[in-house]
C-alpha angles and dihedrals in degrees: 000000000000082000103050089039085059090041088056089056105051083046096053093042094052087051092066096038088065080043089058096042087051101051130028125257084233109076104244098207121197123185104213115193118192123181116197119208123198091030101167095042085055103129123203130057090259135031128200127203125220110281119257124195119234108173099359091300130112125238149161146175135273125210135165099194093197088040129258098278094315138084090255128092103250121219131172140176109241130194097228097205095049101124086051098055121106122248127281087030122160144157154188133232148147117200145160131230129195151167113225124227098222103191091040108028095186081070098061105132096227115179122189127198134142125220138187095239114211136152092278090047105035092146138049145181151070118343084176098044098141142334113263096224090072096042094046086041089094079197093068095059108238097090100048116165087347096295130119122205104201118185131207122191104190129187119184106198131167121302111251126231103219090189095065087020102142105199099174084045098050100035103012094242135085132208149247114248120229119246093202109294097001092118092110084056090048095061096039098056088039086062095045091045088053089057110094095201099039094044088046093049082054090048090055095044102127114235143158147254093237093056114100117206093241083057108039126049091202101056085035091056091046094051085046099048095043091055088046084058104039108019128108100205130050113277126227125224103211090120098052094054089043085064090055089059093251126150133208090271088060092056098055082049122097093233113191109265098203083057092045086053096049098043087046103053085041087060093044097043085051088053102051096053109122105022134082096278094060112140104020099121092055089041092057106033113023123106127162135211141174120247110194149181119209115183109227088203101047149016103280133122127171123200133190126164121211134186123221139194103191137008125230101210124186130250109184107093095000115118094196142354085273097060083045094053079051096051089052105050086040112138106247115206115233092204138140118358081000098060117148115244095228103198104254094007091060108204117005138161109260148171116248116190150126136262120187113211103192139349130234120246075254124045111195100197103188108196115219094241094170146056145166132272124216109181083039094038093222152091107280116187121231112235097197122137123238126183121223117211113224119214 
């Protein structure tokens, strides 16, 4: 075992000594623009461009106009030469793909991945790039006079060797190894550790000599911080789902992160009561509104505030996080068979719709990324893409 183990090794490093010698260790970019006439008369389930060269090497662009086998409009980056390559091939490269808007340009749907090409995998993309609804509606943008202006941004860079790959070397972090489908939780903790405020409240969670990591979340989420933060080498978190009284079957289980979020930050409130963190969680992450009810007819008016620690913000029919925000706060009608009983006034058409009075120093915005089906009877997940201003 040692042997072939050793043998695996040499194979897979001279492997990445033919990658480096094939691309530069200097990323060559190319922006690639390709407008398609005729759109709607293409005939065919796929279409290729004309092949372009970023890097000394060849590539085009994929499309499936009707979708591949889906209601989204498919795209993916090809490497055009790819039956003529010798054996063994392989190559890296991040890149970008869009459809431009081209009556609003803020509204071009751009998606960006990288991908170790090779003669399995000669092409990569977005099978769900967007939902062909939006692209086919002409008063969207993206379909005007029956052309389609698609865009590629493509960077060849070095291949990496993942078996002498030095992260903390290379980006100064490290990651969180995946238990099995704990992904949800890896991004989760990533965002909280990055977090000053929230990592140093952790830190000065009180514990004692006698807790051991597997049995106190606390303890668990420190070690785990402080590896995050010194280690050399990516961290698992199987203690701290073990604190949370997981076993191994949970792990291999998608879990809500919204829920995990909200159960998390609960534990740890309860356990910093009393100490000089009290109150963290609510300092970082309450905000209050008001949701309300105001009669159109008579003189009524209900109030409630609420505090809130996160948002759930629709996807489905919103261009940006702005449009969602919109859709949230959005006045609904009590009319009809909905009217409102008003007390004394009995029912009564009315206004029902939220105020928020202030924001947290961190706002968590969960976007409703799934819905249900009923002619499938599932869960479906809303592709829809939703920028995300940055500060």
């Amino acid at each position: 075992m040692m042997v072939l183990f050793l043998l695996l090794v040499v194979a897979q490093t001279e492997l990445a000594n033919t990658a480096e010698n094939q691309a530069p260790e200097d990323p060559q970019t190319s922006h690639f623009t390709w407008t398609i006439e005729n759109f709607t008369r293409i005939n065919g389930k796929k279409h290729y461009s004309d092949s372009f060269v970023v890097g000394g090497f060849k590539w085009r662009v994929l499309i499936f106009p009707k979708g591949n086998n889906v209601d989204y409009f498919s795209m993916y980056l090809d490497v055009a030469d790819s039956a003529n390559l010798p054996y063994g091939w392989n190559r890296y490269a991040q890149f970008s793909l869009a459809i431009v808007n081209q009556i609003h340009p803020k509204y071009t749907v751009r998606k960006d991945t990288q991908h170790q090409f090779n003669a399995r995998e000669s092409d990569w993309g977005f099978t769900s790039f967007m939902p062909l609804s939006e692209l086919y509606d002409s008063s969207r943008g993206y379909l005007v006079n029956d052309t389609v202006v698609v865009e590629a941004e493509v960077a060849v860079r070095r291949m990496v060797d993942y078996w002498t790959y030095d992260s903390k070397k290379e980006t100064g972090y490290v990651g969180l190894k995946n238990q099995g489908a704990t992904c949800y939780m890896n991004s989760l903790l990533q965002t909280l550790y990055h977090i000053p405020y929230f990592r140093k409240a952790v830190y000065h969670m009180p514990t004692t000599e006698n807790d051991m990591p597997s049995g106190s979340i606390p303890l668990a989420l420190q070690s785990l911080f402080y590896k995050l933060q010194y280690s050399d080498n990516s961290v698992a978190t199987k203690e701290l789902t073990k604190s949370f009284g997981w076993d191994t079957y949970d792990s291999f289980m998608q879990h809500d992160v919204q829920e995990l979020n909200r159960v998390l930050c609960e534990k740890l409130e309860d356990k910093m009561k009393g100490t000089v963190v009290e109150g963290t969680i609510e300092q970082l992450f309450e905000g209050h509104h008001i949701n309300y009810i105001e009669c159109i007819n008579v003189d009524y008016k209900s109030n409630r505030k609420e505090s809130f620690y996160d948002l759930q913000l629709d996807v489905k029919g919103c261009r940006d996080v702005y449009a969602s925000f919109d859709k949230y706060v959005e006045v609904e009608c009590l009319e009809g068979d909905n009217k409102y009983h008003a007390e004394q006034y009995g029912l009564q058409d009315a206004k029902k719709g939220v105020l928020f009075l202030d924001f947290p120093p961190v706002l968590q915005l969960q976007l409703k990324r799934f819905e249900y089906d009923y002619m499938r009877d599932t869960m479906v997940k809303v592709e829809t893409v939703i920028p995300i201003p940055l500060p």
